[in-house]
N, CA, C and O atoms as a MOPAC input file, in Angstrom:
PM7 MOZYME 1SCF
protein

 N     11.67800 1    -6.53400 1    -9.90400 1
 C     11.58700 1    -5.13400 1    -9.52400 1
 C     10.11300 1    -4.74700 1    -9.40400 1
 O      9.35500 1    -5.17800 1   -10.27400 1
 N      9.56700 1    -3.90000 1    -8.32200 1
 C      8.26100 1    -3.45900 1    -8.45200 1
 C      7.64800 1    -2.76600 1    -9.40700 1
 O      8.34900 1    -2.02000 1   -10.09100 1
 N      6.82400 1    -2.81400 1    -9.55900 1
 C      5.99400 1    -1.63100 1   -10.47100 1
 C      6.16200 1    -0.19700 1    -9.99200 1
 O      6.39800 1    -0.15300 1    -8.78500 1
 N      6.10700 1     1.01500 1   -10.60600 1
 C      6.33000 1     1.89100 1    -9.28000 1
 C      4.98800 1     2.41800 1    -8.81300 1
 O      5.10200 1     3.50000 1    -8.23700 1
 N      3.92400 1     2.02200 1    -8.88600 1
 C      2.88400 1     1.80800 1    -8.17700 1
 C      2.77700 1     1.35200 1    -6.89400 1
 O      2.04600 1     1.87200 1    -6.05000 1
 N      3.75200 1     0.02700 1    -6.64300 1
 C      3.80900 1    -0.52200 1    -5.56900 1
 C      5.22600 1    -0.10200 1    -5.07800 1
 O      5.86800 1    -0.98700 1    -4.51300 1
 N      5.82200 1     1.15700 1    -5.21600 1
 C      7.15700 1     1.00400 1    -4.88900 1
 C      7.22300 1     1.46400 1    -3.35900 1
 O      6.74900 1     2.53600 1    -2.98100 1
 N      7.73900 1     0.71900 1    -2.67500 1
 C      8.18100 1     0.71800 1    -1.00300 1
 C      9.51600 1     0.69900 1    -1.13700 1
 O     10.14900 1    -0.31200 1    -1.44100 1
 N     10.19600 1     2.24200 1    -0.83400 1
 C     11.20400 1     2.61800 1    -0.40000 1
 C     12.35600 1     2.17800 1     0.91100 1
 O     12.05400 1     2.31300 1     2.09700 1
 N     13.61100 1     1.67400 1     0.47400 1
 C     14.22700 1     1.13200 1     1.72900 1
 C     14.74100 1     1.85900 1     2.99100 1
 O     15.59800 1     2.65300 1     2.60300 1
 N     14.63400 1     1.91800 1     3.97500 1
 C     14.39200 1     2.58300 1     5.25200 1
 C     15.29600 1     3.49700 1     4.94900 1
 O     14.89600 1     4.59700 1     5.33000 1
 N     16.67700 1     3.56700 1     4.26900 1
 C     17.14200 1     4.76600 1     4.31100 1
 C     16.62500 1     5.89300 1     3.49300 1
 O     16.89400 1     7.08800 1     3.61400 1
 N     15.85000 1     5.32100 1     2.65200 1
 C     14.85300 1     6.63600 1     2.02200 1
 C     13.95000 1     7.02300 1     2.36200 1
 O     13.29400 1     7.65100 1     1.53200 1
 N     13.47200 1     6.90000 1     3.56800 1
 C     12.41300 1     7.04400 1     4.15600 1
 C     11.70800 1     8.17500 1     4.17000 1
 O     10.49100 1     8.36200 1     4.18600 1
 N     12.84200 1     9.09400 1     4.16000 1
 C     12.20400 1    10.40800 1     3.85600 1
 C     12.01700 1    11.12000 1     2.80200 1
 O     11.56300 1    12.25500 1     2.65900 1
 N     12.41600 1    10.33900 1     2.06100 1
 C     12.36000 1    10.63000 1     0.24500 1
 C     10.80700 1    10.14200 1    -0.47900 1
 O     10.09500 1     9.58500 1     0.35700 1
 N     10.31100 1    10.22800 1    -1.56000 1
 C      9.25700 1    10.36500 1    -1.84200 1
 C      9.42000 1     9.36200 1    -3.66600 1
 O     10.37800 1     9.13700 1    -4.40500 1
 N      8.35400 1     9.11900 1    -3.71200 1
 C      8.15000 1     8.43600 1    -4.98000 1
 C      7.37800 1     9.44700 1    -5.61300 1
 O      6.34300 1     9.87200 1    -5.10000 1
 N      7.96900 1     9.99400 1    -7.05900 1
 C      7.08700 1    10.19800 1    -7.71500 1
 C      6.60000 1     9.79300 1    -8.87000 1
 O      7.30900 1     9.50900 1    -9.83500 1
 N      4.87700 1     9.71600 1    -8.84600 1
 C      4.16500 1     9.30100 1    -9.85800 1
 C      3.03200 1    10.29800 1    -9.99900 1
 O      2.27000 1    10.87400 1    -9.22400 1
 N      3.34100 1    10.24500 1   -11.97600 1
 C      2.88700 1    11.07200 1   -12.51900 1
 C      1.65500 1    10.20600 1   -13.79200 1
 O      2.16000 1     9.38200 1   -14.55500 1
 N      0.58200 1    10.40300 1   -13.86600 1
 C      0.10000 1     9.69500 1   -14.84600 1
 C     -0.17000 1    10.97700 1   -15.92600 1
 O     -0.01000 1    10.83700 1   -17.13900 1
 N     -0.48700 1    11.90500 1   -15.46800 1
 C     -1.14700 1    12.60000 1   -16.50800 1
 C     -0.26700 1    13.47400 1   -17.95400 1
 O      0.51900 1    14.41800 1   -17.87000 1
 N     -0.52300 1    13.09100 1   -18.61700 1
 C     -0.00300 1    13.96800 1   -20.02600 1
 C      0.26800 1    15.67000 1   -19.72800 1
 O     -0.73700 1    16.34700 1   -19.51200 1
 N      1.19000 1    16.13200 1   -19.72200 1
 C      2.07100 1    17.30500 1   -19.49000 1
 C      2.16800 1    18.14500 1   -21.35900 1
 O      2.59700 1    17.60000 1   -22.37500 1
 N      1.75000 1    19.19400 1   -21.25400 1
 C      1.96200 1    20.17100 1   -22.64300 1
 C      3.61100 1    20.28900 1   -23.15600 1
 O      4.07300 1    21.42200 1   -23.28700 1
 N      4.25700 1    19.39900 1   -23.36900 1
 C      5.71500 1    19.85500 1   -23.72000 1
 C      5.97000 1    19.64900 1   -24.84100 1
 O      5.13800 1    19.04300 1   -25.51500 1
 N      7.49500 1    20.18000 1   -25.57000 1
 C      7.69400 1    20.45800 1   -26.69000 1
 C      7.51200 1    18.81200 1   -27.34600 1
 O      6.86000 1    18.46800 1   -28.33100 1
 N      8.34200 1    17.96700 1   -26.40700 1
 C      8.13400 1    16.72900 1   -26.72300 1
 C      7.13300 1    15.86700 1   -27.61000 1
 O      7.27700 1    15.13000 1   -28.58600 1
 N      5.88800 1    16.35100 1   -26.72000 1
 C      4.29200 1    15.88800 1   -27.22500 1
 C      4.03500 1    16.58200 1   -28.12700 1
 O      3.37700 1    16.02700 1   -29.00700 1
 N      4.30400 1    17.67700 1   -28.30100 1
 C      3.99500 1    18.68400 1   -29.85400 1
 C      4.42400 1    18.76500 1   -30.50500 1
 O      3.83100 1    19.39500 1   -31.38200 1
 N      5.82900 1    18.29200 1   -30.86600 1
 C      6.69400 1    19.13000 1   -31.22900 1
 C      7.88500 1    18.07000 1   -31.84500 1
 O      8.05600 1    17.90600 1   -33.05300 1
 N      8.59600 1    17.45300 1   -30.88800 1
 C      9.71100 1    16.23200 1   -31.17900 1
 C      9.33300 1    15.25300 1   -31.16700 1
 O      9.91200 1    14.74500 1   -32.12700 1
 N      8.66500 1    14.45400 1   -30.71100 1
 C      8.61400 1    13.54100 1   -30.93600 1
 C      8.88000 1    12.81400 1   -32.37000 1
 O      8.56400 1    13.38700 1   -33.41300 1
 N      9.41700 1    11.65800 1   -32.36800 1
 C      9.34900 1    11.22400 1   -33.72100 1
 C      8.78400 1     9.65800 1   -33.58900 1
 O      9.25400 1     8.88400 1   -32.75500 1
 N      7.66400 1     9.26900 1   -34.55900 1
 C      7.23100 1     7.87000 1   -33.81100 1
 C      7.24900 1     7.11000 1   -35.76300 1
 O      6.73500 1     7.55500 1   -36.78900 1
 N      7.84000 1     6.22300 1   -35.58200 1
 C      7.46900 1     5.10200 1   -36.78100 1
 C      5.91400 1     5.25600 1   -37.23300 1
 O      5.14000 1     5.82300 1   -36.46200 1
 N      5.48100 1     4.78300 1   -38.41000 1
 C      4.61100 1     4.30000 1   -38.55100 1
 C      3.93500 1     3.26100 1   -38.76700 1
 O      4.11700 1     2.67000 1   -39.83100 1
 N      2.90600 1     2.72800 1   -37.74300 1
 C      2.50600 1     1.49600 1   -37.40600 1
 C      2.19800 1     0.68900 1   -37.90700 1
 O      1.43000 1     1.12500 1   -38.76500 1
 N      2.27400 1    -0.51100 1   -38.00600 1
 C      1.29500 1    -1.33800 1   -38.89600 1
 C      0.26100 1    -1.82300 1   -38.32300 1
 O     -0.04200 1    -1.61400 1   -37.14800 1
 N     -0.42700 1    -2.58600 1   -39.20400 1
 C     -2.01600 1    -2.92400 1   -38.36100 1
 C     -1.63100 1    -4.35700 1   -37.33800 1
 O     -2.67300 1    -4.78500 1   -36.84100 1
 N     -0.67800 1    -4.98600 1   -37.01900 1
 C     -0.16000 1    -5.74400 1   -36.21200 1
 C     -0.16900 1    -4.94100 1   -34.77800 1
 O     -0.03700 1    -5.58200 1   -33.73600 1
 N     -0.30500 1    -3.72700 1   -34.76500 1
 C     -0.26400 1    -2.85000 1   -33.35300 1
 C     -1.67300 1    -2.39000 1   -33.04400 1
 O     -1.94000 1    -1.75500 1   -32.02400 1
 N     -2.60400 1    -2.74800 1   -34.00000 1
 C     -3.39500 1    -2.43300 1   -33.68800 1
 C     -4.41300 1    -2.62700 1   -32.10400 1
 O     -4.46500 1    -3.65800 1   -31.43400 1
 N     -4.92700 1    -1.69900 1   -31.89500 1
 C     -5.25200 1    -2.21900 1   -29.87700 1
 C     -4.57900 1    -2.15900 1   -29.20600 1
 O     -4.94300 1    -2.56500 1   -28.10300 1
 N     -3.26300 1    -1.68300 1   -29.30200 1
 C     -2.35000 1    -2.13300 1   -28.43900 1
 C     -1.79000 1    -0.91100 1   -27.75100 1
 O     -2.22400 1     0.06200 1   -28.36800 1
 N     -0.96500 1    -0.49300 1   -26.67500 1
 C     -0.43900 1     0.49200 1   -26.12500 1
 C      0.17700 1     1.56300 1   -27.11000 1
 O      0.20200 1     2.78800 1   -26.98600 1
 N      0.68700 1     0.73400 1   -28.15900 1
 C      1.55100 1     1.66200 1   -28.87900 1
 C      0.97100 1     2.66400 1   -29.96100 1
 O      1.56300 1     3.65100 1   -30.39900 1
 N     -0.50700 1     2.15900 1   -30.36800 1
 C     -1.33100 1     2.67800 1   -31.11000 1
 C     -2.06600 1     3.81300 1   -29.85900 1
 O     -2.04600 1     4.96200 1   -30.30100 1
 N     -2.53600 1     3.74900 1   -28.78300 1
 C     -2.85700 1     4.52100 1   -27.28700 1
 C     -1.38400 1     5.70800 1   -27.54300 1
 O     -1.67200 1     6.89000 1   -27.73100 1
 N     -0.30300 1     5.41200 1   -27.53400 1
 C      0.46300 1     6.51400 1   -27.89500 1
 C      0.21000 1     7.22000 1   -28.60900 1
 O      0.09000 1     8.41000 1   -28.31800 1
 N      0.08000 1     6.87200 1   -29.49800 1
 C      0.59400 1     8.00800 1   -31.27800 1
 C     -1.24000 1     8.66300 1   -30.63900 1
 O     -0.98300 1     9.86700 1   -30.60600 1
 N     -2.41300 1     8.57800 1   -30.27800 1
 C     -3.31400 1     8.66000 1   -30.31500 1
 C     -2.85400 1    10.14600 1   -28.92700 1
 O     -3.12100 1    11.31900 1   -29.18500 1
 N     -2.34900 1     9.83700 1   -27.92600 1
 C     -1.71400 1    10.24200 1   -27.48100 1
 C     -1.37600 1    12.21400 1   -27.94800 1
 O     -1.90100 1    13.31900 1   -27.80800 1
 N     -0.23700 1    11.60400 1   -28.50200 1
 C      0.60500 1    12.57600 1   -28.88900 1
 C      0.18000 1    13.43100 1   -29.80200 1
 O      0.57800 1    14.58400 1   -29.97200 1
 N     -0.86700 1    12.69000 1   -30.55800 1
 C     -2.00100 1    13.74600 1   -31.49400 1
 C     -2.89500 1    15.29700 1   -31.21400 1
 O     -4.05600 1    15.36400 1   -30.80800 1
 N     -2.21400 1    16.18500 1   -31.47100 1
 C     -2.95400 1    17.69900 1   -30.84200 1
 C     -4.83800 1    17.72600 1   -31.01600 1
 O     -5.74700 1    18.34400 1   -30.46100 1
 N     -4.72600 1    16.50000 1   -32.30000 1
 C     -6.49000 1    16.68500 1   -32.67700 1
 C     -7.71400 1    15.88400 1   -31.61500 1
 O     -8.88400 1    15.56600 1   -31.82200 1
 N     -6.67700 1    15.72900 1   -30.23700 1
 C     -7.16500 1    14.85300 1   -29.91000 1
 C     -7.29900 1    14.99600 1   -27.93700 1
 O     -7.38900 1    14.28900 1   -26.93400 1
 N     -7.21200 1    16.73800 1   -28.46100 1
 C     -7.03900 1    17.56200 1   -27.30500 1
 C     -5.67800 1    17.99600 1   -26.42400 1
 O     -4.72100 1    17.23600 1   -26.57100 1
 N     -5.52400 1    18.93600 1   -25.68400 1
 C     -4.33500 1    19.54900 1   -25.42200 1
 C     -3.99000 1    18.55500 1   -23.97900 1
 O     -5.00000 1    18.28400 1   -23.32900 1
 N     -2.99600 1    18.13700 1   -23.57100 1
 C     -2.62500 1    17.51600 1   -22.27200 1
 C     -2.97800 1    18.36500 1   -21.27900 1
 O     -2.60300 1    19.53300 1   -21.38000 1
 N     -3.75600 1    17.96000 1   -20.13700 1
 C     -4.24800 1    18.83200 1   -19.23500 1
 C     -3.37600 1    19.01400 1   -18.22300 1
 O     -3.98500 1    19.02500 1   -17.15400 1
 N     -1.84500 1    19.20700 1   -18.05500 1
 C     -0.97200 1    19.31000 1   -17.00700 1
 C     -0.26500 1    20.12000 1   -17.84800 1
 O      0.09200 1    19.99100 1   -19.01900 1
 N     -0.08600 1    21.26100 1   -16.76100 1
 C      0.85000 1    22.33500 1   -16.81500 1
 C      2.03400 1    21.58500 1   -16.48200 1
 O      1.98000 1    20.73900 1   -15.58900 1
 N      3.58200 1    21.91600 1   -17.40000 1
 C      4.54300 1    21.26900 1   -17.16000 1
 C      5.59900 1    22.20600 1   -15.74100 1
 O      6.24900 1    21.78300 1   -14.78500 1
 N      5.30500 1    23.60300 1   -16.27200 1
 C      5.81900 1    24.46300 1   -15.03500 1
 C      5.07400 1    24.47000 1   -13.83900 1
 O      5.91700 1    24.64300 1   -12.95900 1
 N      3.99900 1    24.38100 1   -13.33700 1
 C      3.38300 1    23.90700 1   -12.81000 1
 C      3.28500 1    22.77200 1   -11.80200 1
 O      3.06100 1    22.79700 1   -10.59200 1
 N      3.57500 1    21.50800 1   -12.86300 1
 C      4.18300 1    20.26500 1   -12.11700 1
 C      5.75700 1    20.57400 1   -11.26400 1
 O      6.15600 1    20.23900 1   -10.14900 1
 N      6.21700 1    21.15700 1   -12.08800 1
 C      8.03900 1    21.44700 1   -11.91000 1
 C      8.01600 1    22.03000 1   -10.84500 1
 O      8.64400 1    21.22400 1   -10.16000 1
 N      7.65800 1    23.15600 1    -9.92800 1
 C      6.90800 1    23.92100 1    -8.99400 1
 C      6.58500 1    23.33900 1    -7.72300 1
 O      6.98300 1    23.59700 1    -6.58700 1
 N      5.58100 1    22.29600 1    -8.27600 1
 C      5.34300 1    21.77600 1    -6.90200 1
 C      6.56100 1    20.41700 1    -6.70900 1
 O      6.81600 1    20.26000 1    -5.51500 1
 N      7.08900 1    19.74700 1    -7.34200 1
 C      7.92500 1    19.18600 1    -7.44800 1
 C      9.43100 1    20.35100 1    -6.78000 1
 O     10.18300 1    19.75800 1    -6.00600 1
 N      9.63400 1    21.18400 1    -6.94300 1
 C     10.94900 1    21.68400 1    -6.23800 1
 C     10.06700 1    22.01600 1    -5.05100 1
 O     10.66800 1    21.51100 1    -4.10300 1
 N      8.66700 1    22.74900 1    -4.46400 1
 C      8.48800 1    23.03200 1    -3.57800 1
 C      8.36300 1    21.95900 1    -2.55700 1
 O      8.09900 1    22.33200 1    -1.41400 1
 N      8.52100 1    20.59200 1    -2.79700 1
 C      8.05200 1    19.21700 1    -2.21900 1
 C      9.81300 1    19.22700 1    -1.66700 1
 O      9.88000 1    18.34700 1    -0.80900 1
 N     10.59500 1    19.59500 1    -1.76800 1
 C     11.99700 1    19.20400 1    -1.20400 1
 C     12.25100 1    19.54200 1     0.13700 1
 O     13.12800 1    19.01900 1     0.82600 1
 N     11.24500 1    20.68100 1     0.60300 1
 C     11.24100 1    21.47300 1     1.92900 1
 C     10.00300 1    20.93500 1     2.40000 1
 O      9.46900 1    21.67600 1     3.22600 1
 N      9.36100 1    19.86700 1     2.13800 1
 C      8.15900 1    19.15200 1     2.94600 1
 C      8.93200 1    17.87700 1     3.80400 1
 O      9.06400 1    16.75100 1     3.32200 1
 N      9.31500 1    18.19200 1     4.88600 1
 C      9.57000 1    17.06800 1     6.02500 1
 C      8.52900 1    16.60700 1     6.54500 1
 O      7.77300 1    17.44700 1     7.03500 1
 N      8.16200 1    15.29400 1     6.61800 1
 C      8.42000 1    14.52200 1     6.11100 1
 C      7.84600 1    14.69400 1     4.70100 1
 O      6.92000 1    15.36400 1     4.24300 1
 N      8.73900 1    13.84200 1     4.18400 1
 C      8.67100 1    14.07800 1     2.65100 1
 C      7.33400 1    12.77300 1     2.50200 1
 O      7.09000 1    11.68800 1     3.03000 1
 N      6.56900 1    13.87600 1     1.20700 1
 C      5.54500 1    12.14800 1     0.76500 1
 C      6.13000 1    11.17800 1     0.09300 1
 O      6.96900 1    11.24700 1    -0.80500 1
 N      5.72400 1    10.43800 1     0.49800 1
 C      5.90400 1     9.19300 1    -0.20100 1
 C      5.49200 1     8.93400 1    -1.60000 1
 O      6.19800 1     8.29800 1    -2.38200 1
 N      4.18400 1     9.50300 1    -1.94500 1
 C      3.86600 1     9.62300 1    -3.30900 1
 C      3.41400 1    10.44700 1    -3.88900 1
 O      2.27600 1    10.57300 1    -3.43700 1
 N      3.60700 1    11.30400 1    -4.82500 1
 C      2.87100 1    12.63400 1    -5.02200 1
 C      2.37700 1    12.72100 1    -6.33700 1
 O      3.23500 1    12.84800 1    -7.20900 1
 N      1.11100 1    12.68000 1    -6.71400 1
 C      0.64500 1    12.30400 1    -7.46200 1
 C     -0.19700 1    13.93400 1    -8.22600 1
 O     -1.13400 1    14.57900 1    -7.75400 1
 N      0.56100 1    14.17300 1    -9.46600 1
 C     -0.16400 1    15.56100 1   -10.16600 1
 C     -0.85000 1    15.51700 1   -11.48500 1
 O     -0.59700 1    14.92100 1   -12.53200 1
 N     -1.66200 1    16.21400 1   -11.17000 1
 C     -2.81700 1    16.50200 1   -12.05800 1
 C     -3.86400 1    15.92700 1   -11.99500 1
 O     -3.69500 1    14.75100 1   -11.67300 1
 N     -5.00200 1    16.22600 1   -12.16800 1
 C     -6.41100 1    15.48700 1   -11.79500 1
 C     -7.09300 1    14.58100 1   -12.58500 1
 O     -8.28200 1    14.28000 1   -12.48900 1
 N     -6.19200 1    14.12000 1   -13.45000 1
 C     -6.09100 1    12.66400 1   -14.52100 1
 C     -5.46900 1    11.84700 1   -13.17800 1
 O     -6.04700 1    11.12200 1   -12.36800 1
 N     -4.61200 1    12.09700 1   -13.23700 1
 C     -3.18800 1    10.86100 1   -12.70800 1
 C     -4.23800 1    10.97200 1   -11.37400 1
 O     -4.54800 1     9.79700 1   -11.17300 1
 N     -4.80400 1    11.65100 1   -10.55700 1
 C     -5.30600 1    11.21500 1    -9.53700 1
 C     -6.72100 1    10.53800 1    -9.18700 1
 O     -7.04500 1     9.89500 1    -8.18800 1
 N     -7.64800 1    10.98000 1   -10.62400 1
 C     -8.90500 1    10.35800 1   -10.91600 1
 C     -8.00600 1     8.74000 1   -11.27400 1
 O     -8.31000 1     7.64400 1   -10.80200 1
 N     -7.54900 1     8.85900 1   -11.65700 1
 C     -6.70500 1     7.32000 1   -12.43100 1
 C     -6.14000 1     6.44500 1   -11.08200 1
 O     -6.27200 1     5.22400 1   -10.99800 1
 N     -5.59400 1     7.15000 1   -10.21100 1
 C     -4.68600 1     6.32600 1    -9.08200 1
 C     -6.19900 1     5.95500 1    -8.15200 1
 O     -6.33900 1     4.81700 1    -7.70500 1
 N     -7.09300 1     6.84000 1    -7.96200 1
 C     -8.17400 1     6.25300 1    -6.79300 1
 C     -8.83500 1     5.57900 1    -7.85100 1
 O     -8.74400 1     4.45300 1    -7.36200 1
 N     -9.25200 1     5.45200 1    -8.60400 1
 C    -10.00500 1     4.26800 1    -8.97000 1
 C     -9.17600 1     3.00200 1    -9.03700 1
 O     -9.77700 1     1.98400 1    -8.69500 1
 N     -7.91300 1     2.86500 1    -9.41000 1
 C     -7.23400 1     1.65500 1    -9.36600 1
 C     -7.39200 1     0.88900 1    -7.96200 1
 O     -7.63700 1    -0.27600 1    -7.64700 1
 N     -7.16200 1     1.97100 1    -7.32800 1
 C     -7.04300 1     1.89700 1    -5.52200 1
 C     -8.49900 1     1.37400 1    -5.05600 1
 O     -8.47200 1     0.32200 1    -4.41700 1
 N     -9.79600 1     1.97100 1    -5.28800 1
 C    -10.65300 1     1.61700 1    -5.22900 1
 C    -10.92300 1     0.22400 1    -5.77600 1
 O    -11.60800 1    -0.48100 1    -5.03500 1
 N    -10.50600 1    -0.33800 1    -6.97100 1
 C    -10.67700 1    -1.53900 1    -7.46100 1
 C     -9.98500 1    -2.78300 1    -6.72800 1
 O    -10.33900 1    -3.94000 1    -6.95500 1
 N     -8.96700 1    -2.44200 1    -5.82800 1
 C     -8.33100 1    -3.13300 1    -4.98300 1
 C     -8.56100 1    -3.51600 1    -3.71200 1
 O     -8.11100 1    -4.54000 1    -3.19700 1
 N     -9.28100 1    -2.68300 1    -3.17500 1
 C     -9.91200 1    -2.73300 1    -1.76000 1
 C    -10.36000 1    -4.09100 1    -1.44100 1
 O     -9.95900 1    -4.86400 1    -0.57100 1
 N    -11.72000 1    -4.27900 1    -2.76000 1
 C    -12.29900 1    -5.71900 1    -2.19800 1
 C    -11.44500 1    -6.51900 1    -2.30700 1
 O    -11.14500 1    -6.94200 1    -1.19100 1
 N    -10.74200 1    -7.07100 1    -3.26900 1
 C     -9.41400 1    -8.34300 1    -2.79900 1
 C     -8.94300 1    -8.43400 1    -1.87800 1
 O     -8.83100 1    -9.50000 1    -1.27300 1
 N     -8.29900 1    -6.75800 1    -1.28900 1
 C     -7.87100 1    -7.59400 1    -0.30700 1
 C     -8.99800 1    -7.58500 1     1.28800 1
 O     -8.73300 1    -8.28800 1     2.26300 1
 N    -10.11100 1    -6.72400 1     1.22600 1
 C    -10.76500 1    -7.31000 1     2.32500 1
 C    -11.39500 1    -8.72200 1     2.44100 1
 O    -11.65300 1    -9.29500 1     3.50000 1
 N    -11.68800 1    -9.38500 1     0.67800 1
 C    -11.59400 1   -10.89100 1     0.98000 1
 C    -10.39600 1   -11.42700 1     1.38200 1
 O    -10.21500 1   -12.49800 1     0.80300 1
 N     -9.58300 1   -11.16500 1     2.05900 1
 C     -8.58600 1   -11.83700 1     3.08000 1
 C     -8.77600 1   -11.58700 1     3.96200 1
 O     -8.00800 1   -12.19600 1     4.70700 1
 N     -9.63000 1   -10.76400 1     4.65900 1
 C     -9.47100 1   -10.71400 1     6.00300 1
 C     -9.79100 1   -12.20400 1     7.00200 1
 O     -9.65600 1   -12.13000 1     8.22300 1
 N    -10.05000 1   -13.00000 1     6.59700 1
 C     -9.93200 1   -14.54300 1     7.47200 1
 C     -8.58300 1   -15.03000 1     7.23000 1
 O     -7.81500 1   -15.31000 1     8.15100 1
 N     -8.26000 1   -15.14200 1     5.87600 1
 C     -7.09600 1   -15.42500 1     5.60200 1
 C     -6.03300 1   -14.74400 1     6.60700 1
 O     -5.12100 1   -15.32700 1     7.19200 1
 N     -6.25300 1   -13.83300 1     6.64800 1
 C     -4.58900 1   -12.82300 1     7.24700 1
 C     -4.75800 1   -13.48600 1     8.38900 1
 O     -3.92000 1   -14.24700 1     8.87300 1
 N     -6.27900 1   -13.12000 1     9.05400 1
 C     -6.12000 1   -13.34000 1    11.00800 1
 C     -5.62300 1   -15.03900 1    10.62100 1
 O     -4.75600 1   -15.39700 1    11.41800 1
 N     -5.74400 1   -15.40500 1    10.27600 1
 C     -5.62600 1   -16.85900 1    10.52600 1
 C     -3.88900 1   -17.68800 1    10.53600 1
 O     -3.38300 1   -18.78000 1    10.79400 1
 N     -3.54100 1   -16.47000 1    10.12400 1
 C     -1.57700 1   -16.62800 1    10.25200 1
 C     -1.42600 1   -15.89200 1    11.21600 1
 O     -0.22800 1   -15.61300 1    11.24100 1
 N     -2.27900 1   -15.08800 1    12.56900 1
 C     -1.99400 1   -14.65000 1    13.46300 1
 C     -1.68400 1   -15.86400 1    14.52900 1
 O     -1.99000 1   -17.05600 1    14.55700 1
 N     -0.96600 1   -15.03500 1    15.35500 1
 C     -0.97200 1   -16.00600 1    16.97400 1
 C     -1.66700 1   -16.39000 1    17.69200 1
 O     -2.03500 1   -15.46500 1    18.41700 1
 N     -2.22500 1   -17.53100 1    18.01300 1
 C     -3.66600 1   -17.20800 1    18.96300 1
 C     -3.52600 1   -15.92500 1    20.01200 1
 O     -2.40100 1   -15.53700 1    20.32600 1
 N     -4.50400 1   -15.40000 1    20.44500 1
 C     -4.75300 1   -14.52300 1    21.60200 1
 C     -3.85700 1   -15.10900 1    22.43600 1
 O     -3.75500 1   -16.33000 1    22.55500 1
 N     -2.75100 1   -13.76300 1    23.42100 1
 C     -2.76800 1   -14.49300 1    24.77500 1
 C     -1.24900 1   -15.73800 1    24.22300 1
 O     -0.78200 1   -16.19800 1    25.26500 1
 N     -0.79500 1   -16.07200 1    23.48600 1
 C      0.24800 1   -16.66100 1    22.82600 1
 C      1.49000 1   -15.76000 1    22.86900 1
 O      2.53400 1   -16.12200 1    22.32600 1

């Protein structure tokens, strides 16, 4: 299954949209319910320790409005063509162009590679 980073939709969804969200949203969830184990030092470094670090209020408020997101998310249903990816808050989008940016050169070192599974000219 893809990542949904790389997710390419099958032609009948074509007009449907992927959404990706990176950025931390203010909800009761993150403040409030959550309930997380406590870790041992075996997690240490690891994603799951990036959570609880996370979910910590002392450690600043999530910069995404959750009504907000919700908003442009119902207003995106009446966008024909629909995007393909819609990406909110200015975390999740500082975060998606630099990934994107880090990718570029790989693949323009293919550019011999690719032409070279072309047809000759005129073929």
């Amino acid at each position: 299954m893809p990542r949904p980073s790389e997710f390419n939709p099958p032609p009948h969804l074509a007009d449907s949209y992927f959404l990706r969200n990176e950025t931390a949203a203010r909800t009761e969830f993150r403040y409030g319910s959550a309930q997380v184990a406590k870790l041992t030092p075996t997690y240490d470094q690891t994603p799951a320790h990036s959570f609880l670090r996370m979910l910590d209020p002392k450690n600043g408020l999530a910069p995404a409005d959750p009504a907000r997101m919700a908003a442009h998310i119902i207003e995106s249903v009446d966008v024909k063509p629909a995007p393909l990816r819609m990406v909110l808050g200015s975390q999740a989008l500082e975060g998606t162009l630099a990934t994107l940016r880090k990718r570029i050169p790989s693949f323009e070192a293919q550019t011999a590679l690719a032409a070279s599974t072309d047809f000759p000219p005129g073929s």
